[in-house]
PyMOL CGO cylinders between C-alpha atoms (Angstrom):
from pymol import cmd
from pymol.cgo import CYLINDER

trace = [
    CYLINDER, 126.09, 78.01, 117.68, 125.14, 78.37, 121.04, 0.3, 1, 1, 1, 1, 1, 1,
    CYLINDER, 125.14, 78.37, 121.04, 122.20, 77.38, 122.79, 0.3, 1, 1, 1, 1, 1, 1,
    CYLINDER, 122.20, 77.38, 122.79, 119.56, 80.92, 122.87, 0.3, 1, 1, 1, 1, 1, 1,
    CYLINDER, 119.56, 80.92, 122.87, 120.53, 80.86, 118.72, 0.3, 1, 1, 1, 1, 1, 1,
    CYLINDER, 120.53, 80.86, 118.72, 119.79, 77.62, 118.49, 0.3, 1, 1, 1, 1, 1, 1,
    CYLINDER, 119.79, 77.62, 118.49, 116.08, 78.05, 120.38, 0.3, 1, 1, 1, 1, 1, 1,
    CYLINDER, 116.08, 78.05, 120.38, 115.74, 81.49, 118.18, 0.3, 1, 1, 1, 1, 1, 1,
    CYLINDER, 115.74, 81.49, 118.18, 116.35, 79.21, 115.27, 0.3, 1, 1, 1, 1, 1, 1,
    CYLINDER, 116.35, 79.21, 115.27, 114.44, 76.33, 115.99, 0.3, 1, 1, 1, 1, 1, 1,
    CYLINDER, 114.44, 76.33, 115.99, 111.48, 77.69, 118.10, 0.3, 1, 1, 1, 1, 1, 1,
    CYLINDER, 111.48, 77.69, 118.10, 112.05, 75.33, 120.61, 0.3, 1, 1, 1, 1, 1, 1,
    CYLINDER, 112.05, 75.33, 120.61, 112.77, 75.59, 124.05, 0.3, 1, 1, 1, 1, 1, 1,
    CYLINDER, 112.77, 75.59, 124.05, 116.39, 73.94, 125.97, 0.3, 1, 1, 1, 1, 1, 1,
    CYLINDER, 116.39, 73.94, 125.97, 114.17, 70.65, 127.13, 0.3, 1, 1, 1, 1, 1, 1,
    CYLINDER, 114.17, 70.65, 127.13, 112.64, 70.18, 124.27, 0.3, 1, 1, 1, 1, 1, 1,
    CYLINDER, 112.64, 70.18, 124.27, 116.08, 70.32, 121.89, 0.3, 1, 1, 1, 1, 1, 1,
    CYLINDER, 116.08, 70.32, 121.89, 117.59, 67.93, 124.97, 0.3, 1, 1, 1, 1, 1, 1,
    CYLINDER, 117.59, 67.93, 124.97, 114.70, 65.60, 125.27, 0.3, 1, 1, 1, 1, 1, 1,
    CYLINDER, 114.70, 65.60, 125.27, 115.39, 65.40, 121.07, 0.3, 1, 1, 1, 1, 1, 1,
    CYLINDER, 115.39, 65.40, 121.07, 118.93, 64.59, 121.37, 0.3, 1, 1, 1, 1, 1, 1,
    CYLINDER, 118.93, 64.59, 121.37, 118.60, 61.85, 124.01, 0.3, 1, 1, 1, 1, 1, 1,
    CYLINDER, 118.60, 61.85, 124.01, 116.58, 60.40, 121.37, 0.3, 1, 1, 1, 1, 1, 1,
    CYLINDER, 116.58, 60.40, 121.37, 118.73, 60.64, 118.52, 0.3, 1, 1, 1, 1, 1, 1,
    CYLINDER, 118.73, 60.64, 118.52, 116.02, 62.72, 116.93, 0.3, 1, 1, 1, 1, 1, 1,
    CYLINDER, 116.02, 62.72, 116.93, 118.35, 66.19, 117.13, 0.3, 1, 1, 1, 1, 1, 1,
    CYLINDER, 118.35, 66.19, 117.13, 121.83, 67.28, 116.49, 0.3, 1, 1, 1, 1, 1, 1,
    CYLINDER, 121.83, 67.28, 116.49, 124.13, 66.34, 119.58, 0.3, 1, 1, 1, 1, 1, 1,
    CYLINDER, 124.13, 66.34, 119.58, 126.11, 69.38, 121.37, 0.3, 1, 1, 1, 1, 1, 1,
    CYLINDER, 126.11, 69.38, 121.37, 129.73, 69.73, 121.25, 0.3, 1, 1, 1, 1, 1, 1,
    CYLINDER, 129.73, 69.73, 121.25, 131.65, 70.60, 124.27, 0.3, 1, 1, 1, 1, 1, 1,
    CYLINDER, 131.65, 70.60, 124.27, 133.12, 74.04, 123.60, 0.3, 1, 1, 1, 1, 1, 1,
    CYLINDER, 133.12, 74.04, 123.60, 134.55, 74.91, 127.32, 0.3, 1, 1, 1, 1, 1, 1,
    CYLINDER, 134.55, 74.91, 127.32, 134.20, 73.88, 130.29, 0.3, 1, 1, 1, 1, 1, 1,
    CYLINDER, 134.20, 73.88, 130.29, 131.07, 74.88, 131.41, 0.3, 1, 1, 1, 1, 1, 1,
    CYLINDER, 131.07, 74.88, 131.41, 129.68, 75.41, 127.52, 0.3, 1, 1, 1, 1, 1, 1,
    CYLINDER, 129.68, 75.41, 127.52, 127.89, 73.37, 125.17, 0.3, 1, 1, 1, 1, 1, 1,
    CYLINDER, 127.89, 73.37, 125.17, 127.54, 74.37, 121.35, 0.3, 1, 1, 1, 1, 1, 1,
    CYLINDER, 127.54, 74.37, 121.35, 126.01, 73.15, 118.14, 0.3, 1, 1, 1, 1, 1, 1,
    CYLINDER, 126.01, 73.15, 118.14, 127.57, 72.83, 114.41, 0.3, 1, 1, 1, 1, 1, 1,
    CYLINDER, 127.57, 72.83, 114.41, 124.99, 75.74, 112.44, 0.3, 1, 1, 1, 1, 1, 1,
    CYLINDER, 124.99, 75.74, 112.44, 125.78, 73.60, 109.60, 0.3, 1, 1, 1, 1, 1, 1,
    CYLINDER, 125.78, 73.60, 109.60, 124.26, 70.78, 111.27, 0.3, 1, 1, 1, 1, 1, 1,
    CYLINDER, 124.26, 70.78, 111.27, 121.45, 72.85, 112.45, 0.3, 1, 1, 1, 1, 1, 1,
    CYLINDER, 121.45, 72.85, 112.45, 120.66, 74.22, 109.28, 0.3, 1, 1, 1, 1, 1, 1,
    CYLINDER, 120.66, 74.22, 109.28, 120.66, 70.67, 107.99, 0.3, 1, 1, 1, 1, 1, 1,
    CYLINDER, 120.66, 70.67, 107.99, 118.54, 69.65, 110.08, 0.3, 1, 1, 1, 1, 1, 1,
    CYLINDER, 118.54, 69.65, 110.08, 115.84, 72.43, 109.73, 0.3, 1, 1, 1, 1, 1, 1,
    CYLINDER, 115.84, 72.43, 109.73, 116.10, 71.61, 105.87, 0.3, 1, 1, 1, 1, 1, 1,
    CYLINDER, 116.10, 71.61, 105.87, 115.17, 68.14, 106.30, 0.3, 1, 1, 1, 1, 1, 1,
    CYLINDER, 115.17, 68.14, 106.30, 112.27, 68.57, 108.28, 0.3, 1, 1, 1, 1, 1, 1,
    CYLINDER, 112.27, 68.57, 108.28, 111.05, 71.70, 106.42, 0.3, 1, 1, 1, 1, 1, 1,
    CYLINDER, 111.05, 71.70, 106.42, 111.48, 68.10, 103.36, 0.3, 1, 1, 1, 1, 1, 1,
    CYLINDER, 111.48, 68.10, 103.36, 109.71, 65.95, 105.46, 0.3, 1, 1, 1, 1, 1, 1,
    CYLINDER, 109.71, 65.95, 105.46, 106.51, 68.89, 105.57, 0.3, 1, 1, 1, 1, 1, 1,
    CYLINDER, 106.51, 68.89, 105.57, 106.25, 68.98, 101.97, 0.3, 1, 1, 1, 1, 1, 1,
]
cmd.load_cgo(trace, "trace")
């Protein structure tokens, strides 16, 4: 998943999701290329579940 679906999926913006990985708080990015970054959706999702858990 790249970055844009990951902000579409997540409502948050690219600092935001990196200032949440440098604190261990977010999925880390995979190195997909050379210049390109990517997340696991079945990490994302994961995640999303959890906190959507944590809300209720």
């Amino acid at each position: 998943m790249r970055r844009d679906e990951v902000e579409r999926k997540t409502g948050f913006k690219r600092a935001h999701i990196y200032n949440l990985m440098k604190e261990g708080k977010f999925p880390q990015a995979k190195r997909i290329g050379l210049r390109a970054v990517g997340w696991d959706s079945l990490e994302i999702e994961q995640w999303i579940n959890e906190r959507l858990a944590q809300q209720a």
